[in-house]
C-alpha positions in Angstrom: -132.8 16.3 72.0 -132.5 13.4 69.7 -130.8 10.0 72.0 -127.9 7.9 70.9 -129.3 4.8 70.1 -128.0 1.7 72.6 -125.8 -0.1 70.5 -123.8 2.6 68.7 -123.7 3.8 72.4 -122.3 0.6 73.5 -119.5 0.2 70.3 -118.3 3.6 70.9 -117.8 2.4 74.9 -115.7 -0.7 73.7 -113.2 1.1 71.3 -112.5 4.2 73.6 -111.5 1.2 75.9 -109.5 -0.9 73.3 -107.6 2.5 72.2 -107.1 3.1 76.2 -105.6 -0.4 77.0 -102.8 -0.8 78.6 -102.9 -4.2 79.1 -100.5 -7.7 77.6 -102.1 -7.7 74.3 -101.1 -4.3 72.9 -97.2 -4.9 74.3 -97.5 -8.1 71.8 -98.4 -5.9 68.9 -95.8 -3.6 69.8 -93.1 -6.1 69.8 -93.9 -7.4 67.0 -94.2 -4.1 64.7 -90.5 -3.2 66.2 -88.8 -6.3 65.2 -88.8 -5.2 61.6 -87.7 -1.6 62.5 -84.8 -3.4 64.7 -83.6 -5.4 61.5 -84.0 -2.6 59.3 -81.5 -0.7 61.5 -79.5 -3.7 62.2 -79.0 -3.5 58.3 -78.1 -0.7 57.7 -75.1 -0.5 60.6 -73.5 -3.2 58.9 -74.0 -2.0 55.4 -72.3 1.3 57.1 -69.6 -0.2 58.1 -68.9 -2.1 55.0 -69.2 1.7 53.1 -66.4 2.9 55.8 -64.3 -0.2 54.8 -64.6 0.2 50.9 -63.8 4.0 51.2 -60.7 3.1 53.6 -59.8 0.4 51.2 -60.1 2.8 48.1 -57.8 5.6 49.6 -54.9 3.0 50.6 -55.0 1.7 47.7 -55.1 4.7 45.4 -52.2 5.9 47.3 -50.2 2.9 46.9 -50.5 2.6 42.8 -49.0 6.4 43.5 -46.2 4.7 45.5 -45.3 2.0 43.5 -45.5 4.0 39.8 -42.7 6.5 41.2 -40.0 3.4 41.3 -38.0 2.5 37.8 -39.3 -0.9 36.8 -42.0 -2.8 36.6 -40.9 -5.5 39.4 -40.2 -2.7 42.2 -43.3 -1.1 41.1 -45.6 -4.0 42.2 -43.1 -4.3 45.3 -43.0 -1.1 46.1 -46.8 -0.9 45.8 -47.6 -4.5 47.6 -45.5 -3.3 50.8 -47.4 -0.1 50.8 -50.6 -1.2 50.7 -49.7 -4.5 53.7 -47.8 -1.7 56.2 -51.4 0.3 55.7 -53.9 -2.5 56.1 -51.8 -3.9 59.1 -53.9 -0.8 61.2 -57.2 -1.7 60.1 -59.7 -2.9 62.3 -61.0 -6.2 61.8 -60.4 -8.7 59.1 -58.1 -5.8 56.4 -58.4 -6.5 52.4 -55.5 -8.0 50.4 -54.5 -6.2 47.0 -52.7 -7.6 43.7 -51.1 -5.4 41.2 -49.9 -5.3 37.9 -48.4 -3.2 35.6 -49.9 -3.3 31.7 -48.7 -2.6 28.4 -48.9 1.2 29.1 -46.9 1.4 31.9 -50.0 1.9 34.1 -49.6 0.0 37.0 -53.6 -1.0 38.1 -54.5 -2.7 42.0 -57.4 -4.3 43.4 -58.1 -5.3 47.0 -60.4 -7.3 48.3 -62.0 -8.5 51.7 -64.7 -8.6 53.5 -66.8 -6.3 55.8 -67.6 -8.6 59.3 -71.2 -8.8 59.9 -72.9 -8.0 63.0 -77.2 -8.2 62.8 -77.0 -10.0 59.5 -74.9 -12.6 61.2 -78.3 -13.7 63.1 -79.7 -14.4 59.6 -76.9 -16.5 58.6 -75.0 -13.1 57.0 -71.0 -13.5 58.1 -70.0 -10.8 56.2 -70.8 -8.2 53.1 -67.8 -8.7 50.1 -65.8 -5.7 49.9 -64.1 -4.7 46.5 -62.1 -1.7 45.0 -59.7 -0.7 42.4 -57.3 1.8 41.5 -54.7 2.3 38.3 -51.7 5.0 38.4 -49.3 6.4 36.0 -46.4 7.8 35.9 -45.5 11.5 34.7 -44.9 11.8 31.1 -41.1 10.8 30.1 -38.4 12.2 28.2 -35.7 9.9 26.4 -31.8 11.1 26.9 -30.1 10.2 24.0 -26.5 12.2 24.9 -25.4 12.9 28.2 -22.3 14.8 28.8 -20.9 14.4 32.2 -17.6 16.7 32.7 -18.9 19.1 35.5 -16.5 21.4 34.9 -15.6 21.1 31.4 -15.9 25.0 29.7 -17.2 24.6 26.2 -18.6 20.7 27.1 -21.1 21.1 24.1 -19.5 22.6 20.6 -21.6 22.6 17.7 -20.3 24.6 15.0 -20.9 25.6 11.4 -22.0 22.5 9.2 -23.2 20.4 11.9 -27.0 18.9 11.6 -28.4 16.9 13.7 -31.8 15.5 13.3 -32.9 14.2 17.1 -36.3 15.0 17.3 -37.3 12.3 19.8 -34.1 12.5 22.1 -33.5 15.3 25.2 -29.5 16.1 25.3 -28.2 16.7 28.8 -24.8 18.6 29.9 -24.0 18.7 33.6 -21.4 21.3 33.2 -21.5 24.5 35.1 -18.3 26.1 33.4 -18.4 29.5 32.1 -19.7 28.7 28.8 -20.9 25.4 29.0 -22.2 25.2 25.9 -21.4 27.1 22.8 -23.7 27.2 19.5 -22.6 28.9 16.5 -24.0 29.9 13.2 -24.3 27.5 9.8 -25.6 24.9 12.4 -28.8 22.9 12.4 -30.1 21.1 15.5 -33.6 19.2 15.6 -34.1 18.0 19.2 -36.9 17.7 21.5 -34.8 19.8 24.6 -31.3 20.8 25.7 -31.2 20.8 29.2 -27.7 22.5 30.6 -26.9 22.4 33.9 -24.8 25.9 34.1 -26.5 28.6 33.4 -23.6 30.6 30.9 -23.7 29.6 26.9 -23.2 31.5 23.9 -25.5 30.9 21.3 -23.8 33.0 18.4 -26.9 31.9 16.5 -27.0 28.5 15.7 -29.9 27.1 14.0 -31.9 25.5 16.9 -35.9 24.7 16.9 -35.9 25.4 20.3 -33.7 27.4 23.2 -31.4 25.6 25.1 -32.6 25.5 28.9 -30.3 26.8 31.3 -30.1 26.2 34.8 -31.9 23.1 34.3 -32.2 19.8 36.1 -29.7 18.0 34.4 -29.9 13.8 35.0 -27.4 12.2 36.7 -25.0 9.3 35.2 -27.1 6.6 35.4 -24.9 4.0 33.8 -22.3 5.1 36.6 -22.1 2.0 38.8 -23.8 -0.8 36.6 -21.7 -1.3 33.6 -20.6 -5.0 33.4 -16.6 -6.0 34.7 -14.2 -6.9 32.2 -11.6 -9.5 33.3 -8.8 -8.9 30.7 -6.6 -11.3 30.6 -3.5 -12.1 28.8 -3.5 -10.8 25.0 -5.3 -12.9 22.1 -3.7 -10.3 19.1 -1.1 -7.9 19.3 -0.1 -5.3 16.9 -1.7 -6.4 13.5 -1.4 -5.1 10.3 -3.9 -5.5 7.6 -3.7 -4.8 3.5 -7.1 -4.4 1.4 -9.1 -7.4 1.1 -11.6 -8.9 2.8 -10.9 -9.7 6.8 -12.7 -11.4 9.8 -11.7 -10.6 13.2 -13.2 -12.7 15.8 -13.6 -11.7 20.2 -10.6 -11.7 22.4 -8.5 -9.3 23.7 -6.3 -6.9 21.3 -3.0 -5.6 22.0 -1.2 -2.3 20.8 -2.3 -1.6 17.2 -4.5 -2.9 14.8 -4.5 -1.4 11.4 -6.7 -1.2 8.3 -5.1 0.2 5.3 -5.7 0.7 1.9 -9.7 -0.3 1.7 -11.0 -3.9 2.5 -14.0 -5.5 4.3 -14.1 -6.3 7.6 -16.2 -8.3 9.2 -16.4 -8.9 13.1 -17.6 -11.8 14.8 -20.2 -11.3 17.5 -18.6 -11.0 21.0 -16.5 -8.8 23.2 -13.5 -6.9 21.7 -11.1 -5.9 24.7 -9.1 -3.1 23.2 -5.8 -2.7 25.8 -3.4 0.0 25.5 -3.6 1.1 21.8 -6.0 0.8 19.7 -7.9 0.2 16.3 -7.7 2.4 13.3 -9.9 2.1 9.9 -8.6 3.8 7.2 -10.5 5.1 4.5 -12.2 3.2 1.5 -13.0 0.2 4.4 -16.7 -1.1 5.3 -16.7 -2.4 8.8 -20.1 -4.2 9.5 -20.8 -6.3 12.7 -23.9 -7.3 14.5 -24.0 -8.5 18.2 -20.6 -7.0 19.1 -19.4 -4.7 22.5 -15.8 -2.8 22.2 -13.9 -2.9 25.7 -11.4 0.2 25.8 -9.4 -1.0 28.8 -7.7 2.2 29.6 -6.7 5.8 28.3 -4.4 4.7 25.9 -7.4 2.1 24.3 -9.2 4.1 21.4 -11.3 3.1 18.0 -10.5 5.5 15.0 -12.4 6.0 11.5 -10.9 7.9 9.2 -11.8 9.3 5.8 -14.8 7.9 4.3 -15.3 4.9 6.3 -18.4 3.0 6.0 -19.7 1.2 9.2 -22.2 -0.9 10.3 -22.4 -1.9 13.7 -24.8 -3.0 16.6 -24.7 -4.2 20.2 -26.1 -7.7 21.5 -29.6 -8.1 22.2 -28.9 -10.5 25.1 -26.7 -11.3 27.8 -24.1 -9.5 29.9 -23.2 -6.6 27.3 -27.0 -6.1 25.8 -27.6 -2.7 24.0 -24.0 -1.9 25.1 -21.8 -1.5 21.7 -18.6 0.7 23.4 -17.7 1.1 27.0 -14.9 2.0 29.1 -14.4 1.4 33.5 -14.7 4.1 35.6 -12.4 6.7 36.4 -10.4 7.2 33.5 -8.3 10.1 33.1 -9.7 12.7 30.2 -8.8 12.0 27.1 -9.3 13.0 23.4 -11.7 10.4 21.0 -11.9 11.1 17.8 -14.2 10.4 14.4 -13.8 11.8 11.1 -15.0 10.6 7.8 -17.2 8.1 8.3 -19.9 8.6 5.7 -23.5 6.3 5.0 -22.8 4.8 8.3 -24.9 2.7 10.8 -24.6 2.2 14.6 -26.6 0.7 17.2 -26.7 0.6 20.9 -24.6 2.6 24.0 -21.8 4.3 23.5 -20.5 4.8 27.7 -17.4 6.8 27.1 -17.1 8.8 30.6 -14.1 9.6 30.1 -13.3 10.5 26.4 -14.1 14.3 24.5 -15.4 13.4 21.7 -15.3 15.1 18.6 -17.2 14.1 16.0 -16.0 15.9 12.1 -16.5 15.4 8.5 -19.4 12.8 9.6 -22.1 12.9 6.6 -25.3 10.7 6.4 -24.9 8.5 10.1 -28.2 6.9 11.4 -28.0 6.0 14.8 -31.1 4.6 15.3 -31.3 3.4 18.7 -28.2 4.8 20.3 -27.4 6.4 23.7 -24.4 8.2 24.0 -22.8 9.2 27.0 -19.0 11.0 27.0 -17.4 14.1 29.2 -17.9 16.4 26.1 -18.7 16.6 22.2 -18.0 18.6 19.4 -19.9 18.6 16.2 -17.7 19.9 13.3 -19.2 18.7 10.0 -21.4 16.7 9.9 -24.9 14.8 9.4 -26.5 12.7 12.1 -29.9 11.3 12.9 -30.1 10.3 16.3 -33.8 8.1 17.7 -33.6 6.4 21.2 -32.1 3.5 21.8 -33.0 0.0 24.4 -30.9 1.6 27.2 -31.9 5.6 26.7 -32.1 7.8 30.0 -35.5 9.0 30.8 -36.1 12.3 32.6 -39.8 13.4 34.0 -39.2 16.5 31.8 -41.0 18.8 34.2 -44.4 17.3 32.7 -46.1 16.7 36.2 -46.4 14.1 38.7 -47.9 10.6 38.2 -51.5 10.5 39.0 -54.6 8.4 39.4 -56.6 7.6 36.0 -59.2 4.7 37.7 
């Protein structure tokens, strides 16, 4: 048997004792080989709990873009949205984010909160916190524009469109919130270009009038929203009563007009801008006379007040862009009894703006080439006889969700 030489003998002694010690030295290299691991750990808690923060921070404020998009404007938007988001944070542990919001030329309304996650190892190392940032942007279901709203609940037959009547509305919804039995009638020789017809009741007779689409029925009608906004009128005592006036050419400045007012024979009239109170009678163009005014609102004080165009009148006529009657061209208070409005003949015509007419059933004959661009109407019923309109949305147009979805997240 071959011996183990002495000194391989004597270094295999010495490291079966080093590996077997039990003694200071090897608790020193231990301690210092689980410092690292203890930082590494240390780490990684506080980068978990800034990852817990962030994801908090992202859900509250995902659902509070959702909150604010649902309001009307932009302002109570970023309100609505802003008190959301503090109520939530308010529970957070800790130091909570703060959010901003804005609303951009879309109509998406974008937040972003920021804070900062509180440090707990990595404070040793001079760490106080880890920066904690996240965004969100919401928008709002697609919308519909209201261009004629008919109001009378009960009305039977609130929307007549008979033969000869064209109406070219492709961007505009028209809403009628009556449940009479029929609501709405539609009869042949008629032509209707609209993007929906949303009826309320859920009777009409459609004795096949030329329509691109079906009229919906049972349908979620809107609501008057003009209802308890319009401006007050003070009317005060009489600026004009009971004029008369023979062709030629005539300027009519604001104030308040009494009884009648009468064109005859054919002329040119030209209105001032400002309000026209019309109290208890009325103003009547007669044919052959071109009536043009920019920046003007009529005022129909009561039942009795009314504007009449007959034969082959040629208007051309638009609200204010500014101040207490903007985008408003006609209007009437609330509560009016029902009564009977009116317009025949006017022909190459131009209006502008809201028409708020409650109480008046409007009928609407003999009406060839009318653009009313930018015009909202709003009455307790219509009927189209002959006639040819083109209709587009105007400043203050009704919008409607138009059963396209509910507002959702796009960042």
């Amino acid at each position: 048997m071959t011996s183990i030489p002495r000194r391989l003998t004597s270094a295999v002694l010495f490291w079966r004792r080093f590996i077997g010690d039990r003694s200071g030295n090897f608790a020193v290299f231990f301690a210092l080989a689980l410092m690292p691991m203890m930082v590494a750990v240390g780490f990684a808690v506080d980068y978990h709990n800034a990852s817990q923060l962030r994801s908090r921070a992202q859900e509250t404020l995902d659902a509070a873009v959702l909150a604010g998009i649902r309001q009307s404007t932009t302002d109570d938007q970023i309100k609505q949205a802003g008190t959301f988001f503090s109520a939530q944070a308010a529970n957070y542990w800790g130091d909570a984010p703060t959010a901003t919001f804005s609303v951009n030329g879309q109509g998406q309304l974008t937040g972003t909160a920021e804070g900062t996650a509180r440090a707990t190892f990595m404070s040793v190392l001079g760490i106080a916190g880890l920066p904690v940032k996240v965004a969100a942007t919401a928008m709002a279901a697609a919308t519909s524009r209201v261009c004629i709203l008919l109001v009378n609940p009960s009305k039977s037959q609130s929307f007549l469109v008979n033969s000869g009547a064209v109406l070219n509305a492709t961007q505009c919804e028209i809403h009628v919130l009556s449940t009479a039995s029929p609501a709405a009638i539609f009869n042949s020789g008629s032509t209707l270009s609209v993007k929906r017809i949303c009826i309320k009741g859920k009777d009409i007779i459609n004795n096949g009038g030329g329509m691109n689409l079906a009229p919906e029925t049972n349908c979620a009608a809107i609501s008057d929203p003009f209802a308890k906004s319009m401006p007050k009128v003070s009317v005060g005592a009489c600026n004009f009563n009971n004029q008369v006036f023979d062709p030629g050419n005539v300027t009519l400045q604001p104030g308040v007009y009494c009884g009648w007012t009468n064109f005859n024979g054919s002329g040119k009239l030209t209105l001032k801008p400002g309000l026209y109170v019309v109290n208890n009678g009325g103003m009547t163009f007669n044919s052959g006379w071109t009536v043009s005014g920019a920046g003007v609102t009529f005022y129909l004080v009561d039942q009795n007040a009314t504007l009449t165009f007959n034969g082959n009148v040629n208007t051309t006529l638009s609200p204010p862009t500014s101040g207490t009657y903007a985008n408003i061209l006609m209007f009437e208070p609330g509560g009016l009894p029902n009564t009977n409005l009116p317009i025949n003949g006017t022909n190459g015509s131009s209006i502008q703006g809201l028409l708020y007419l409650p109480s008046r059933d409007v009928t609407i004959n003999s009406v060839s080439n009318v653009n009313a661009d930018k015009t909202t109407m709003v009455f307790s019923s219509l009927i189209f006889n002959a006639l040819n309109w083109a209709v587009a949305p105007g400043d203050l147009a009704m919008t409607t969700s138009g059963g396209t979805g509910s507002p959702r997240l796009v960042q």
